[in-house]
C-alpha positions in Angstrom: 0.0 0.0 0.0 1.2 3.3 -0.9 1.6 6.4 1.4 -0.6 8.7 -0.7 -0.9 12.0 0.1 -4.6 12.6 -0.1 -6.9 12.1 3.1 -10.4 11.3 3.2 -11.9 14.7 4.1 -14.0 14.6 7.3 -17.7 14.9 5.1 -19.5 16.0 8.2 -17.8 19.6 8.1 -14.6 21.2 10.2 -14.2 19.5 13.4 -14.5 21.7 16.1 -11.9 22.4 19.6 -12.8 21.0 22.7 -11.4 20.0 26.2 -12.5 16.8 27.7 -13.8 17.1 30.8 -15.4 13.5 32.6 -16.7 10.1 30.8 -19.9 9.3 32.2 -20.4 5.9 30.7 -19.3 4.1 27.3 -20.7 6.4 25.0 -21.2 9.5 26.7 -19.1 12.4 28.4 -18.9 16.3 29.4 -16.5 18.2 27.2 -15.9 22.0 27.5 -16.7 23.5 24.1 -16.7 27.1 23.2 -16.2 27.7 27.3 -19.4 26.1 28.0 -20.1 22.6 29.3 -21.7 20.2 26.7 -23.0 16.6 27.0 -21.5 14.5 24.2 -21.6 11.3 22.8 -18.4 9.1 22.9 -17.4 7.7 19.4 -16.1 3.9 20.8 -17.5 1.6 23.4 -13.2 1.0 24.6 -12.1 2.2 27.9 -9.8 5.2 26.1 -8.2 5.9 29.2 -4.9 7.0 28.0 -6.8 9.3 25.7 -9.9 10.6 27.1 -9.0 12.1 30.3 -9.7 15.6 32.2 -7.4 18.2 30.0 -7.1 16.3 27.4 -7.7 18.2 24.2 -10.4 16.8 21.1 -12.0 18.0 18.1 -15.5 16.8 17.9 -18.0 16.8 15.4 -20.9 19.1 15.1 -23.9 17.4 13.9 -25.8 20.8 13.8 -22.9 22.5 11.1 -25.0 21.3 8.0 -28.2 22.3 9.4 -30.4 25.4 9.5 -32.5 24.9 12.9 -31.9 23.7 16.4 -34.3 20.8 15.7 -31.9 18.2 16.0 -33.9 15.0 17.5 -36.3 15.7 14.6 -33.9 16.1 11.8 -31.0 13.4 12.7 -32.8 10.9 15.2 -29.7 12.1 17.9 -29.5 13.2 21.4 -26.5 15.0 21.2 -25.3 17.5 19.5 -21.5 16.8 19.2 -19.6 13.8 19.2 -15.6 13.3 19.8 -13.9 12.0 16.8 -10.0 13.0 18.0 -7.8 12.8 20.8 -4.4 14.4 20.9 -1.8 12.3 22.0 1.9 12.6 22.3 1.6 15.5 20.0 -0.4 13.6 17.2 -4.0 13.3 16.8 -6.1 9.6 17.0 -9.1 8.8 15.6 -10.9 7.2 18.0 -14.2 6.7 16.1 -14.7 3.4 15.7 -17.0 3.5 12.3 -14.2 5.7 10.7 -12.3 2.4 10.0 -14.7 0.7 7.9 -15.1 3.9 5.6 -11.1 3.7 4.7 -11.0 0.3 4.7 -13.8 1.3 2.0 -11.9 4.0 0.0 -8.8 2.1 -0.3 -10.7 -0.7 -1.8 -12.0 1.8 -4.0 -8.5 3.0 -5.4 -7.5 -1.0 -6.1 -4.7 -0.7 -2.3 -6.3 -3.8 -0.4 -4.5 -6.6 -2.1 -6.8 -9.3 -0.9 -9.6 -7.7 -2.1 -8.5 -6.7 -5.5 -10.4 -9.8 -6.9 -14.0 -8.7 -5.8 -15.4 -6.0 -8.3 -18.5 -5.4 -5.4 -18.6 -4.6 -1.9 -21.2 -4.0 -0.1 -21.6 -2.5 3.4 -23.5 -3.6 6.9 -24.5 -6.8 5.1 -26.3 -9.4 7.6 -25.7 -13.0 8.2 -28.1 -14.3 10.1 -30.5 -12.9 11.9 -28.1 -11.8 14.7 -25.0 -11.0 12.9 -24.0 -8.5 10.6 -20.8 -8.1 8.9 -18.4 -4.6 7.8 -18.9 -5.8 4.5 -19.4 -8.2 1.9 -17.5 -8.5 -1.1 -18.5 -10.6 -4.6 -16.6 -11.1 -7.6 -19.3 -11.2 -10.4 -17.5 -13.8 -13.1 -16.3 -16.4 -10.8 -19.6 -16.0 -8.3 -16.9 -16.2 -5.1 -17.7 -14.0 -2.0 -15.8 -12.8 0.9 -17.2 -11.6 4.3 -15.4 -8.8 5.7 -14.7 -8.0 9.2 -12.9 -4.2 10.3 -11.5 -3.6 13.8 -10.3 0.1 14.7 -7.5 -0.2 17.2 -6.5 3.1 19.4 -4.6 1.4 22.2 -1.0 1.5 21.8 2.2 -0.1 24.0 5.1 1.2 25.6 6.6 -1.3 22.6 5.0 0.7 19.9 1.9 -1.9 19.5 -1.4 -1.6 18.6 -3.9 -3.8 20.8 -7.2 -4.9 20.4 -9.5 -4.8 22.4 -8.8 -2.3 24.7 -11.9 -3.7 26.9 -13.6 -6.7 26.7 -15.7 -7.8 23.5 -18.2 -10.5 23.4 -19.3 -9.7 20.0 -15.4 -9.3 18.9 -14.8 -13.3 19.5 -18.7 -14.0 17.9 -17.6 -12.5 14.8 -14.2 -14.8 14.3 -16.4 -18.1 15.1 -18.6 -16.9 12.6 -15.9 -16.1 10.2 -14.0 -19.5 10.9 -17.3 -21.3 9.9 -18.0 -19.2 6.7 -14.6 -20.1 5.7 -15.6 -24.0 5.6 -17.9 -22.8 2.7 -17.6 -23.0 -1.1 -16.1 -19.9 -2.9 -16.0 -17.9 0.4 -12.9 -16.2 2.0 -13.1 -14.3 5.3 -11.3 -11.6 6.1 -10.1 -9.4 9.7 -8.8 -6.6 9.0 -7.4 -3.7 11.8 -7.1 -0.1 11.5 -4.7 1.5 13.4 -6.0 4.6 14.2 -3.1 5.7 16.0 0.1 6.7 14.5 2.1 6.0 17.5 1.6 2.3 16.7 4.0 0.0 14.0 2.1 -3.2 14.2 -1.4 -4.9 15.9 -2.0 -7.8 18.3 -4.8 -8.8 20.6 -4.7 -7.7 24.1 -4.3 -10.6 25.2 -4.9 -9.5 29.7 -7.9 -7.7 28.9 -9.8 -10.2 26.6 -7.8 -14.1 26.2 -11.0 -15.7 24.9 -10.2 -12.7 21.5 -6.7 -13.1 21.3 -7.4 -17.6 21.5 -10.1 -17.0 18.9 -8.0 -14.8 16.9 -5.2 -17.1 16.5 -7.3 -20.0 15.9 -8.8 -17.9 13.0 -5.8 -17.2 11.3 -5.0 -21.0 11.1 -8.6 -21.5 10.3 -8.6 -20.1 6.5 -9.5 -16.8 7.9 -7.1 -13.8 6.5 -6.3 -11.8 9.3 -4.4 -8.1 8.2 -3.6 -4.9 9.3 -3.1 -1.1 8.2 -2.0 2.2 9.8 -4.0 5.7 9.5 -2.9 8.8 9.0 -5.4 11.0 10.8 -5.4 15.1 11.5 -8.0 17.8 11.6 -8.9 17.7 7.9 -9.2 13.7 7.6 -7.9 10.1 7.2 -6.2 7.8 5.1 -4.8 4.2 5.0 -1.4 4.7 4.2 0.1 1.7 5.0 -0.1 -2.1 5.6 1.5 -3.2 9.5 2.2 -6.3 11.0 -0.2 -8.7 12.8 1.4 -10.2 15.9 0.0 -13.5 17.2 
């Protein structure tokens, strides 16, 4: 994968300055904006805490840029009107938005840079399994009729060693997706796929945290010998946008 210089430009409008002040729960916190307190919504269900802490400066989106009235329940379905996207750390800025890694994954596929999807010519998002399950994606290749489901991790968590590590809390539905993913491989013309987005430039290369969740970092490994590709890329994020820029390690 190339470095590129082009980001994917944030769609939702300039990000806007904010100081984080508490987490309340997973997916909501107070964070000074403009000088006044304002109730946001949390962008990832991880713990964060190296991130998100009192001081610690964000950019946020605001949902209510696009719009003409202060309606906002009515005109996006949302209870809040900002939502934290960034973090700065160690001078650099992290994504921490967790649906932001589908949408590179989803670009670069686009310009032909995920090699082990260059086969597929389609590939389509949030596509269900089952009732209970729904994958990132699905790819198809329309000659041969193959298919590939497609699974995307964002990982913000990196180690004193310069790794990124996933999960940064622990995921139930993390280690249903690789069973899931391990069966689907047993199927005619179907490859599976796990693929992590580092959205933290600090980090060189991804593993599974293996003392906050060992049932995801077991599962994981049995994946990769199970016909499941597993594969990794780093971000380039700052206040403008994103980009995958480059393919990383996977360290099992």
């Amino acid at each position: 994968m190339g470095p590129g210089d082009v980001l994917m430009n944030w769609s939702d409008g300039p990000l806007v300055p904010g100081v984080f002040m508490e987490r309340l729960h997973r997916f909501g916190a107070f964070v000074k904006i403009k000088g006044r307190k304002e109730y946001c919504h949390v962008t990832n269900s991880g713990r964060l805490k190296e991130l998100l802490y009192p001081g610690a400066q964000v950019a946020l989106v605001d949902h209510l840029a696009k719009l003409k009235t202060q309606t906002l329940g009515l005109k996006t379905g949302r209870k809040t009107r900002y939502a934290v996207r960034l973090a700065y750390y160690r001078k650099k800025w992290v994504c921490i938005e967790a649906n932001i890694a589908p949408k590179l994954l989803m670009e670069a596929w686009k310009e032909r840079r995920i090699p082990g999807l260059a086969s597929y010519d389609r590939l389509q998002a949030e596509v269900p399994l089952n009732s209970h399950t729904r994958f990132d994606f699905q790819a198809g290749n329309s000659r041969t009729g193959e298919k590939a489901w497609v699974e995307v991790k964002c990982a913000t968590l990196v180690d004193s060693e310069g790794i990124g590590r996933f999960p940064d809390a622990p995921s139930e539905r993390a280690s249903k997706h690789l069973s899931e993913l391990m069966e689907q491989a047993k199927q005619p013309k179907t490859k599976c796929f796990v693929f992590f987005v580092l959205q933290n430039p600090h980090g060189k290369a991804v593993g599974p945290k293996d003392d906050t969740d060992p049932l995801f970092g077991k599962k994981l490994r049995k994946a990769s010998r199970s016909h499941v590709t597993v594969g990794a890329f780093r971000a380039r994020v700052n206040l403008k946008g994103a980009r995958l820029i480059q393919d990383i390690r996977v360290l099992l």
